[in-house]
Structures are given as structure tokens and as C-alpha cells.
C-alpha positions in Angstrom: -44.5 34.2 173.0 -44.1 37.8 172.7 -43.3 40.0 169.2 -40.5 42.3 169.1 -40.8 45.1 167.5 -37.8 46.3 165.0 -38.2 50.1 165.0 -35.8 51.9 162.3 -37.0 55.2 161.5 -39.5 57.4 163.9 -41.8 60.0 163.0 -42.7 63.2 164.6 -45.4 66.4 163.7 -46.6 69.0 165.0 -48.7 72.5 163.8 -49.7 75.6 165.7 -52.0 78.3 165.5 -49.8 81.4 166.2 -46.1 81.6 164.8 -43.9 80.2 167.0 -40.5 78.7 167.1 -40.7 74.8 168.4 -37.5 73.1 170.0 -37.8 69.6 169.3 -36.8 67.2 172.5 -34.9 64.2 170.8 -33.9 62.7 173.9 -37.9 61.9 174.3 -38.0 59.7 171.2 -34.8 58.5 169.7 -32.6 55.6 171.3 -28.7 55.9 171.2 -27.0 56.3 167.9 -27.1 59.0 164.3 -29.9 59.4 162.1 -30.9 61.3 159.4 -33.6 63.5 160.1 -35.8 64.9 156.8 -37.9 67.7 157.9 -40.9 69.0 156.0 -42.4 72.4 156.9 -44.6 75.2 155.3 -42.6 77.6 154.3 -41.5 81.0 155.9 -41.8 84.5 154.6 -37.9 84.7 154.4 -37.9 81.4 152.6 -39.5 83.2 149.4 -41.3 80.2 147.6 -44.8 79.0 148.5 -45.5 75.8 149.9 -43.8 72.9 151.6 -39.6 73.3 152.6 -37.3 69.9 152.6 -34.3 70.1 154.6 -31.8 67.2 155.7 -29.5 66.8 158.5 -27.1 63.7 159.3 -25.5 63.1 162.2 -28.4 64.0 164.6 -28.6 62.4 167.4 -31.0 62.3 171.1 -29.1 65.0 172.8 -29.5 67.0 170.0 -32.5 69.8 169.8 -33.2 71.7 166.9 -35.6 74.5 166.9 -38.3 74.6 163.7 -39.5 78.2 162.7 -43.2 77.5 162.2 -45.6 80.1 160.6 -49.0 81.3 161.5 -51.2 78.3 160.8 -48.0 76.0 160.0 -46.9 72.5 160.9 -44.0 70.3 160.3 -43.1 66.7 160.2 -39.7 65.3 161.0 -38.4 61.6 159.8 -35.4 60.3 161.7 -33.7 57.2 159.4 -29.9 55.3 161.3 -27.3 56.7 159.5 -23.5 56.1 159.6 -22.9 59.7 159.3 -20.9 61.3 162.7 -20.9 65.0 162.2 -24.0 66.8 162.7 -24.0 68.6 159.0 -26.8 69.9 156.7 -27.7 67.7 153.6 -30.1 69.9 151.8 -31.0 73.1 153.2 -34.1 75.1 152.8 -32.8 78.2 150.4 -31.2 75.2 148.1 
């Protein structure tokens, strides 16, 4: 008898030495469907606060690819939750 596993949300990370811009492959890790991505980063110069940055998107789905500004040093890590949501649209933002 096998187990089936019942994925609902999936994780990714990353961090880099030098400052770099990463585009993030969807297709390579979500199924079919919209999801709620919740990205945490280190913040940016431009982003004037210190520390970790929140941001929230709905309506994100495999084919989509969105590139994470990452500083010297920095890293990031990206929650994807279903959502019923259709439109790609910003939730929170990081200047919020």
C-alpha cells in the first residue's frame, strides 16, 4: 500500500554572496493552478528600513517568473499557498 502525499503550499530559498538579481523558475516547482506567494527578503538600500521585507502576490501561477533583488550577503524565502485569486496583483508590497 503506498502513501500519498497531499502537498498544499511549497517552499523555496535561496542567498548569494555578491548582489544579484534572481529570476525564480516556477514552472520547476508548482503544479497547475494560483497561489499566493509570501516572499521574505533582506532588505535593499532603496527599501530604507533595516532588516527583513514582506511582500505578497496572488494570482501567481507556474508560467509566471519573478525576479528577487537580493543584496550583498542576502537571501530570500518564497511560500506559495492555492488561492482563488485570478489576477496576478500585489497584496502587500515592500515600501508599505
Amino acid at each position: 500500500m503506498g502513501m500519498r502525499l497531499d502537498v498544499k503550499n511549497f517552499w523555496l530559498a535561496g542567498v548569494t554572496l555578491a548582489p544579484r538579481v534572481w529570476t525564480l523558475r516556477l514552472c520547476d516547482i508548482l503544479p497547475e493552478g494560483f497561489f499566493r506567494m509570501t516572499l521574505w527578503r533582506d532588505a535593499l538600500p532603496v527599501d530604507n528600513t533595516p532588516g527583513e521585507i514582506e511582500e505578497i502576490f496572488e494570482g501567481v501561477t507556474a508560467d509566471d517568473k519573478p525576479a528577487v533583488e537580493l543584496t550583498r550577503g542576502g537571501g530570500f524565502v518564497a511560500r506559495f499557498e492555492p488561492c482563488h485569486e485570478t489576477e496576478f496583483r500585489m497584496v502587500k508590497g515592500a515600501r508599505e
